[in-house]
C-alpha positions in Angstrom: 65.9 106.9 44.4 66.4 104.7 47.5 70.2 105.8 47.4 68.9 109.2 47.1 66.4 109.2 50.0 69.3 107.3 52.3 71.5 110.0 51.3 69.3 112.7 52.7 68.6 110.8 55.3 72.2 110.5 56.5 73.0 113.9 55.6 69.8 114.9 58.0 70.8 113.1 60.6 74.4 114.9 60.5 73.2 118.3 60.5 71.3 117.1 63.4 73.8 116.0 65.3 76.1 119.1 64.6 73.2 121.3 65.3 72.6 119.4 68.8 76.5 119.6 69.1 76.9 123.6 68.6 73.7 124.4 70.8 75.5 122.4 73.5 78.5 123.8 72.9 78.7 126.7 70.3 82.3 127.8 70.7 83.3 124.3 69.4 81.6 124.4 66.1 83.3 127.9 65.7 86.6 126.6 67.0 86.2 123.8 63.9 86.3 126.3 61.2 89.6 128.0 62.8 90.7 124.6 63.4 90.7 123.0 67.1 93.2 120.3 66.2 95.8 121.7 63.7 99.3 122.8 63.4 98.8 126.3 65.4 97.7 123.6 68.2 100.8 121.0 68.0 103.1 124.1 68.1 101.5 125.8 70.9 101.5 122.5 72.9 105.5 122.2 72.0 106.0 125.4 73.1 104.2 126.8 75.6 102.6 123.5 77.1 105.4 121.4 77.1 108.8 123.5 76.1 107.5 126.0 79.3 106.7 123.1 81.5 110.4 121.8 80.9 111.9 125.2 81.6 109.8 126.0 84.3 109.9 122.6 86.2 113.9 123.4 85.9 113.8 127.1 87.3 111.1 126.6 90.0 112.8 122.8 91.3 116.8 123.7 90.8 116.8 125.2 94.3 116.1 122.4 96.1 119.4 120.2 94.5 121.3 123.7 95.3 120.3 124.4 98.7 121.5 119.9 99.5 123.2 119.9 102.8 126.0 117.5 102.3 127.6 115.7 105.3 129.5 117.7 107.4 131.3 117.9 110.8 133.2 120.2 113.0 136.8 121.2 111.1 139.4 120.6 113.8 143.1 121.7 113.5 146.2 119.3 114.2 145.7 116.4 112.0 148.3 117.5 109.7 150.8 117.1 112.4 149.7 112.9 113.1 149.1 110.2 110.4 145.4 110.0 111.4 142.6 108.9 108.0 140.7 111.5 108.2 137.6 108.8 110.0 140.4 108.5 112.7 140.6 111.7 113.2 136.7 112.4 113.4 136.9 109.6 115.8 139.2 111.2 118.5 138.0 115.0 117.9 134.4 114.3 117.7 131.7 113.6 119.7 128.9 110.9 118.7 124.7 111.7 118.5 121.9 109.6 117.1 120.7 109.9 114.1 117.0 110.0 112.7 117.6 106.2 112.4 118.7 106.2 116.3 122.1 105.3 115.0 125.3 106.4 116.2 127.0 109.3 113.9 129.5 111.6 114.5 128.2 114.9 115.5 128.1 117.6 112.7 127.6 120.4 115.2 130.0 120.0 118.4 133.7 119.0 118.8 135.8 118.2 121.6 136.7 121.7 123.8 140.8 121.1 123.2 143.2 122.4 122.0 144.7 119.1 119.7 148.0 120.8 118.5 149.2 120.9 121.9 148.6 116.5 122.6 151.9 114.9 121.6 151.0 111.4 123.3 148.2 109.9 121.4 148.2 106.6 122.8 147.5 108.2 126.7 144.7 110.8 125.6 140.9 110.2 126.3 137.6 111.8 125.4 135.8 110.7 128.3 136.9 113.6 130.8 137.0 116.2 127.6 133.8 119.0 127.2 132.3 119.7 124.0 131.6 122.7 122.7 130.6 123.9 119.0 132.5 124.8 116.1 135.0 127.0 116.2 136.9 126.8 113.3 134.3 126.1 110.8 133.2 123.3 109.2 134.5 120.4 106.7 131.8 118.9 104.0 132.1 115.6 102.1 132.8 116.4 98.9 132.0 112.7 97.8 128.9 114.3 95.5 129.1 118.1 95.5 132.3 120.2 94.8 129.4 123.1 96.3 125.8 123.7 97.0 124.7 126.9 98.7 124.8 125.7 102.6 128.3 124.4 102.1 129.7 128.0 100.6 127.2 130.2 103.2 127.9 127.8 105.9 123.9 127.0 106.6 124.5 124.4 108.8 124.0 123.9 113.1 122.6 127.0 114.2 121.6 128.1 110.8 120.4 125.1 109.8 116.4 126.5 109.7 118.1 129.0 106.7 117.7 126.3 104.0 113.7 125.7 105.8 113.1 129.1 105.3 113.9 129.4 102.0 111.3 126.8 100.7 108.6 127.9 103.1 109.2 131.8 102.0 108.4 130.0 98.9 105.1 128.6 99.5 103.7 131.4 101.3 104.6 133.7 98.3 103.3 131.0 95.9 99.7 131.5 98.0 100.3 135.2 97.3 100.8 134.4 93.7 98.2 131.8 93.1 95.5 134.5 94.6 96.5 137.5 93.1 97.6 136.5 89.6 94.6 133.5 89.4 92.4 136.3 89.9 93.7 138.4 87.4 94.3 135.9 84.3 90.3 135.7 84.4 89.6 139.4 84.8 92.4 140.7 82.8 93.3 137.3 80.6 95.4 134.5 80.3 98.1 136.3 77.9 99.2 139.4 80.6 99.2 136.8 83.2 101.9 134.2 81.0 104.0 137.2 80.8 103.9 138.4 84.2 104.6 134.8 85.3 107.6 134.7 83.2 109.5 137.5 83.6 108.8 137.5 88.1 109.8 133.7 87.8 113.1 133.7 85.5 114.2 137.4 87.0 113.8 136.7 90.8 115.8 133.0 89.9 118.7 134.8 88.6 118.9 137.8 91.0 118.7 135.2 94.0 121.8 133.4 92.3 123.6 136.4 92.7 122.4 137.4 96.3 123.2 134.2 98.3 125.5 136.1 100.6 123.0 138.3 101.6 120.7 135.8 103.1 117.5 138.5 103.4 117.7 139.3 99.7 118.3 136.0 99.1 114.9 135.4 100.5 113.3 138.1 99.0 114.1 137.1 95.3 113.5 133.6 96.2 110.0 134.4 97.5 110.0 136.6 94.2 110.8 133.9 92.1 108.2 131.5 93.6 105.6 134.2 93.4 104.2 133.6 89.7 105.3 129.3 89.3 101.9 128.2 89.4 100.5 130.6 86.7 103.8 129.9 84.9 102.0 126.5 84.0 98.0 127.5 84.4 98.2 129.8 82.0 98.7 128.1 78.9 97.7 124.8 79.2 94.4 126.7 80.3 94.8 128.8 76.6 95.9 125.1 75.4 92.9 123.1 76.5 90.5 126.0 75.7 91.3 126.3 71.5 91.3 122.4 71.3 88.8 118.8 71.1 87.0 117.6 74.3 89.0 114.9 73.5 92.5 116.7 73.5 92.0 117.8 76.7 94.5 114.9 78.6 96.6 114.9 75.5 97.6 118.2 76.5 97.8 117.4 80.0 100.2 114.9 79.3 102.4 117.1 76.9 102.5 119.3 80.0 103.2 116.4 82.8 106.2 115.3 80.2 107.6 118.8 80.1 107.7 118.8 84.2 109.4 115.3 84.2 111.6 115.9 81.4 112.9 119.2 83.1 113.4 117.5 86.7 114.8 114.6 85.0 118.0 116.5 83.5 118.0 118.3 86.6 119.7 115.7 88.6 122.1 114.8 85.7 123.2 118.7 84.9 124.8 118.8 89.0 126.1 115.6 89.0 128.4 116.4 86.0 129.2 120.2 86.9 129.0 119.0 90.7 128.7 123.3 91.3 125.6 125.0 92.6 126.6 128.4 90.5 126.7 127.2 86.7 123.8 124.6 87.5 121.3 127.2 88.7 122.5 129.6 85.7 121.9 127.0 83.0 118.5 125.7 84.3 117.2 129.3 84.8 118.4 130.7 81.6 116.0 128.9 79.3 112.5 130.2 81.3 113.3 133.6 79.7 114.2 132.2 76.2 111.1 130.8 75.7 109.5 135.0 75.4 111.3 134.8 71.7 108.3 132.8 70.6 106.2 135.6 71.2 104.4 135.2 68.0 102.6 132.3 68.9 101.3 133.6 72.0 97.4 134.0 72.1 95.2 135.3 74.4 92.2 132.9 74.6 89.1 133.2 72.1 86.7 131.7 74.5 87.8 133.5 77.6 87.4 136.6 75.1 83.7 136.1 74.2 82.8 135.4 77.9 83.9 139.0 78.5 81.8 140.2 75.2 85.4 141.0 73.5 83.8 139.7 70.0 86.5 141.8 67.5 89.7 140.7 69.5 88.1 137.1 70.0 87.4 137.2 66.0 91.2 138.2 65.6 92.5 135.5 67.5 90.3 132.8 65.1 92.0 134.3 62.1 95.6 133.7 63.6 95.0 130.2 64.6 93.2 129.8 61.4 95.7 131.5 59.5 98.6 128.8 60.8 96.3 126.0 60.3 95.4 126.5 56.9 92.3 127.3 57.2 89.8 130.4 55.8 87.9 132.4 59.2 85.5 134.1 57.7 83.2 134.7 60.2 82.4 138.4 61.2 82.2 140.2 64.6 78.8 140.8 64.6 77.9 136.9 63.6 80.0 136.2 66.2 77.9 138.3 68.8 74.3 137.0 67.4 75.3 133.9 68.4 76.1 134.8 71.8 73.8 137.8 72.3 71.5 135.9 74.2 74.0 135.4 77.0 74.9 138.2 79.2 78.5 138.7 80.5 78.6 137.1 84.5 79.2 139.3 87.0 81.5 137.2 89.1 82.8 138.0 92.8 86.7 136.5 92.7 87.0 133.3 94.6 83.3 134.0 96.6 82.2 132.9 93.2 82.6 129.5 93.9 81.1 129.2 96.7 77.5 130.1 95.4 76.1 127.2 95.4 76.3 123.7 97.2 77.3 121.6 95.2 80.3 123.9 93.0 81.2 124.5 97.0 81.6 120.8 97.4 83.7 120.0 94.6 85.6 123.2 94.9 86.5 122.0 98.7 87.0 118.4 97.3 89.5 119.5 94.2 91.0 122.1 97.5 91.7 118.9 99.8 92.8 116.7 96.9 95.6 119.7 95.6 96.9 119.8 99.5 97.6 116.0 99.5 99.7 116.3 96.4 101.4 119.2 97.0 102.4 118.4 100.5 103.1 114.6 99.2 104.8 115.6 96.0 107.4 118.4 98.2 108.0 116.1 100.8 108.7 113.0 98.8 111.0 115.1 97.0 112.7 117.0 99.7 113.1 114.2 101.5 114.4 111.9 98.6 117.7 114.6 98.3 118.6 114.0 101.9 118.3 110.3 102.2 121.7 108.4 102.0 123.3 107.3 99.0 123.6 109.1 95.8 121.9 112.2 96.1 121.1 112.6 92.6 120.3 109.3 92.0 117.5 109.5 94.5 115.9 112.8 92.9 116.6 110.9 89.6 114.2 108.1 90.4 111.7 110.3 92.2 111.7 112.2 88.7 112.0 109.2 85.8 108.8 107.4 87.6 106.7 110.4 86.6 106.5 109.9 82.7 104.9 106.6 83.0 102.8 107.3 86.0 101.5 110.2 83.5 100.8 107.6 80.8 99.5 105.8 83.3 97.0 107.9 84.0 95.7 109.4 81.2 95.4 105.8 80.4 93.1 104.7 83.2 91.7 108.5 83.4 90.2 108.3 79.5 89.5 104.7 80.4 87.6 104.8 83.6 87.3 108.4 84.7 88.8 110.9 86.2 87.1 110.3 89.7 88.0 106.7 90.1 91.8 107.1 89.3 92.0 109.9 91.8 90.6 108.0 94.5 92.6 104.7 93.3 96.2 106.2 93.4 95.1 107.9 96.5 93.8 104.3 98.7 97.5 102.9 96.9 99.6 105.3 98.5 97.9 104.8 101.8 98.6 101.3 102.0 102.4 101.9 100.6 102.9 103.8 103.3 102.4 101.1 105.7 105.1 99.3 105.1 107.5 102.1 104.9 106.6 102.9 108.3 107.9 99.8 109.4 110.9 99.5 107.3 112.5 102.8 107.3 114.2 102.5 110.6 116.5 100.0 109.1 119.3 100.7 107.1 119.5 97.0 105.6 116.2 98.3 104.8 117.0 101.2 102.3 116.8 99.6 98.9 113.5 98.6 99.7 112.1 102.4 101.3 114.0 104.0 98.3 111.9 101.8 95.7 108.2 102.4 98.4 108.9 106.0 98.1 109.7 106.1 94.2 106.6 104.1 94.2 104.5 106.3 96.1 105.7 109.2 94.0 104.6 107.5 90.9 100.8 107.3 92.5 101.6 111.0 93.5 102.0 111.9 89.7 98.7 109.9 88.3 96.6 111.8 91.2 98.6 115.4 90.4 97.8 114.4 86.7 94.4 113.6 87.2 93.6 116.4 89.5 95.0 119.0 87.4 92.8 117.8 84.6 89.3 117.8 86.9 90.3 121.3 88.4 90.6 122.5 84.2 87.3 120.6 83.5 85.1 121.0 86.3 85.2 125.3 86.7 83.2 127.5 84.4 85.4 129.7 82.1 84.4 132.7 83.8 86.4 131.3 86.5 88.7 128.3 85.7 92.1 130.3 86.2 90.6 131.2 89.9 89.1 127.9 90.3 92.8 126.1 89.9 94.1 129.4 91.9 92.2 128.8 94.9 93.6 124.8 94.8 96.9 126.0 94.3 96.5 128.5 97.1 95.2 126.0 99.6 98.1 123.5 98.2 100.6 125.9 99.2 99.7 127.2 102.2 99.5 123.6 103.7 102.4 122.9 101.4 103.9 125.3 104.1 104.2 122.0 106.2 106.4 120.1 103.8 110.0 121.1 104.9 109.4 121.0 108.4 108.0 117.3 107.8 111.2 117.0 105.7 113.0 118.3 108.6 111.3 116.0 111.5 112.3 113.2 109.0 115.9 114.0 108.8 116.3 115.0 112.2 114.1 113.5 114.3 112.2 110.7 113.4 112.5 109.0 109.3 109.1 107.6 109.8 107.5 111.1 111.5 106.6 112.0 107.1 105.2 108.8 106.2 102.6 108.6 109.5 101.1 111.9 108.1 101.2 111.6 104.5 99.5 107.8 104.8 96.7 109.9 106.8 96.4 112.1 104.0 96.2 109.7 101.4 93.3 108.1 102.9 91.4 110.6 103.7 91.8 112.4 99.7 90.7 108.7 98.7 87.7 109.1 100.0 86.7 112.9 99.4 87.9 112.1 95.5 85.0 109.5 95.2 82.5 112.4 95.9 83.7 114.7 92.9 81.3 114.5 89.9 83.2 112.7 86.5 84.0 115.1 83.9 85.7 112.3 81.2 83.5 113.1 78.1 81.5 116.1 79.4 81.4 119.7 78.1 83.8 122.2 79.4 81.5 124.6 81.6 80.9 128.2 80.0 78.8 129.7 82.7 78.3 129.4 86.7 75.1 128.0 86.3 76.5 125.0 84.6 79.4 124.8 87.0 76.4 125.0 89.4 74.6 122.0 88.1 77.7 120.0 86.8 77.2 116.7 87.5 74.1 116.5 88.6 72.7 113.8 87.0 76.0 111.1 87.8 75.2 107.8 89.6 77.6 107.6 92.1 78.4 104.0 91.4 79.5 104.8 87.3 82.0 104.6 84.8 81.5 107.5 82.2 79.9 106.2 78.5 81.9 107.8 75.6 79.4 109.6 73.2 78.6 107.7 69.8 82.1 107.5 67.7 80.6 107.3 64.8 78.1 110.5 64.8 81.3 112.5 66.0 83.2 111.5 63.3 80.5 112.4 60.3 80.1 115.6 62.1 84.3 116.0 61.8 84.1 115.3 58.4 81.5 117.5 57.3 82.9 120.3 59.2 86.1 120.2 57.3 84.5 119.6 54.2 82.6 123.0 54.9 85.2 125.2 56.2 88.0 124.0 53.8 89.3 126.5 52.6 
């Protein structure tokens, strides 16, 4: 009888807590019976999460290792006549300039005005009385690393050495252009059209610019095109991803995304170092972005966003297909599916304005806006910048890239640990003070282990914030307006992103420090807006604007977030699947 009585008690106090649980958070409890962590789940992730990221990180990123400027100088004829190395040679034919170290380098842009075929005595000749002028017979490139890129067959180099600028900051301004009109449109039209759209602009306008680099304004335009649908590329389905899946999922899936990016601009570096060609490197990391549409079949459109737009018969179809690959029976009908829901009224939202509406959704939607630009103008530079130092060129973009995995352990680690908040603003206040000493180091070449290691350092603190912001921007909008919400940051990332090659280029030509004096600015100042973003480890995903309105609220602003009862979430698991086994 006791046994009895202690039985019903438990089992009253489990319907409780699922009862509190699906009145929080209804979609959840129907998410269980479909199955929100099963094998339709671990393939989507694989897939589209991951197996995109990995092809997409390749197709988007490949342009920066083919558009390397490799050294180069004036080509002057007559050596072929003496018995001159070829430094020798560079010595009598070429004038010298100061680097962005404010060392002395032969110039890559002006030769000595003579005619050198004609100078039979060697020993009496002199540059000191001799004019310079600029190339006229072309230019030579060290071949030490690249048989090829793009600037050494186009010849992008001296007065045409803003083409290779250009190109990435045609790039960011399109990616703006993207980010708004496609962001937009994957939460008034869906997540599914946009994934399409994103894949077919992205992989088509790679391989048409492949074939258009000696028509520099077409090569442009596809580049631009190309760039146009990146970021929804990789919003798109993690968005689906986190949406059909456990609150507690929700960095999992972040991370199988983060390893897909790193995986991808991991082989990058080791694909053109072993075909050491621009032309078969950009064709075989382009290629697999537009394989991936052959697992069509898997592709859903998102069950939540569907209900938020009153869709209940295609939202009920797209339970039955996860169910269906999960195992599971879905029995539930269309019109229990709109009881439950029919006391909430579809939002009528106004595009971005939206989340503005109220002052404290403005605040974080400014805060999450600041914190993308840091990363984004950080994460370009740092790689720009890393293929142009000296030394191995793909070695540098190698470490830039490897340090990324565990900085994404890191911090989903220290994200599920202590928050999402304080590891933004932590990796933020680190990179500031790395800076520091980079700034004071970087002038010397004795130096360049050391700056080398700094800046993989700093771009391992660059991929725990990215991580962690691209986790808060998923968590903190409402459904109604989560792909706009990470549009907008994207938007404002690229436009200031804008700013990246030109710092790259004030680094490499003018100044190696001129980068780090701006981003260390940056840094500090995103470590400090990040502390003022409410903590959304262990909260509810928001459904509506009023509870992106109010999210947060209630925080102390000196916290860590309390995980809920692991116990009471666990009886409620098991019940669930004891219920809605099939």
């Amino acid at each position: 009888m006791t046994h009895s009585n202690e039985t019903k008690q438990r089992n009253g106090s489990v319907v409780h807590t699922e009862t509190a649980k699906s009145s929080e958070d209804p979609f959840q409890a129907i998410m269980e019976r479909a199955g929100n962590h099963g094998r339709f789940q671990l393939i989507y992730n694989i897939i589209f999460v991951m197996g995109l990221a990995m092809a997409g990180a390749m197709c988007y990123m490949n342009i920066i290792l083919a558009l390397n400027i490799p050294d180069h100088w004036c080509t002057v004829a007559g050596r072929e006549k003496t018995n001159f190395t070829l430094d020798e040679w560079r010595r009598l034919t070429l004038p010298t300039q100061r680097d962005n170290r404010g060392a002395e380098k032969y110039s890559s842009c002006q030769m000595f005005d003579v005619n050198f075929t004609e100078i039979d005595d060697w020993q009496n000749w002199n540059s000191a009385s001799a004019n310079v002028t600029a190339c006229t017979n072309g230019w030579s490139y060290d071949q030490t690393w690249y048989e090829d890129t793009i600037p050494s067959q186009e010849d992008w180099v001296c007065a045409k050495d803003l083409f290779v600028t250009n190109v990435f900051v045609v790039g960011r301004v399109t990616e703006v252009v993207g980010s708004f009109l496609l962001g937009q449109m994957g939460d008034i039209f869906g997540r599914r059209v946009v994934y399409y759209i994103s894949v077919v602009f992205c992989s088509v306008g790679r391989l048409t610019s492949i074939l258009t680099t000696g028509y520099y304004t077409w090569f442009l335009i596809f580049s631009g095109l190309a760039a146009l649908t990146i970021n929804s590329l990789f919003q798109s389905p993690q968005i689906i991803g986190m949406e059909i899946s456990r609150e507690e999922d929700r960095s999992t899936i972040a991370i199988y995304q983060s390893f897909g990016w790193s995986i991808g601009t991991t082989l990058m570096p080791l694909l053109f170092w072993w075909l050491r060609e621009w032309e078969p490197f950009m064709w075989i990391t382009t290629v697999p972005t537009a394989i991936v549409l052959i697992f069509s079949k898997y592709v859903i459109e998102s069950p939540r966003w569907l209900i938020s737009k009153k869709r209940f018969a295609d939202a009920i179809r797209q339970f039955k297909k996860i169910a269906n690959i999960n195992g599971r029976q879905f029995d539930m009908s269309e019109k229990e599916l709109a009881a439950i829901y029919q006391s909430t009224d579809e939002e009528v939202t106004y595009g971005i304005a939206s989340l503005f509406s109220g002052w404290r959704l403005a605040r974080n939607t400014c805060i999450m806006g600041f914190s993308w630009c840091v990363v984004a103008v950080s994460y370009f530079t740092l790689v720009l910048f890393s293929s142009r130092m000296n030394g191995n060129p793909f070695l540098n973009f190698l470490m830039q890239s490897i340090v990324e995995i565990p900085a994404y352990m890191v911090g989903k680690y220290v994200g599920d640990r202590f928050g999402r908040r304080f590891t933004n603003s932590s990796s933020f206040f680190v990179s500031f003070l790395a800076c520091i000493p980079l700034i004071i180091l970087a002038t010397e070449e004795k130096h360049e282990l050391i700056v080398m290691g700094l800046a993989a350092f700093i771009k391992f603190l660059n991929a725990v914030t990215f991580f962690t912001a691209s986790l808060q921007g998923m968590e903190i909008y409402p459904t109604c307006m989560r792909q706009t919400g990470i549009a907008l940051g994207t938007i404002l990332a690229n436009a200031v992103g804008i700013l990246a090659p030109y710092l790259v280029y004030l680094g490499t030509t003018v100044d190696i420090r001129s980068p780090y004096y701006i981003l260390g600015a940056l840094f500090f100042i995103g470590a400090v807006g990040a502390l003022f973003l409410p903590e959304t480890l262990h909260k509810k995903l928001p459904d509506t604007m009023e509870e992106a309105r109010n999210f947060g609220i209630h925080d102390k602003f000196f916290s860590l977030p309390k995980a809920p009862p692991a116990n009471a979430d666990e009886t409620t698991e098991k019940l669930n699947k004891a219920e809605y086994a099939p």
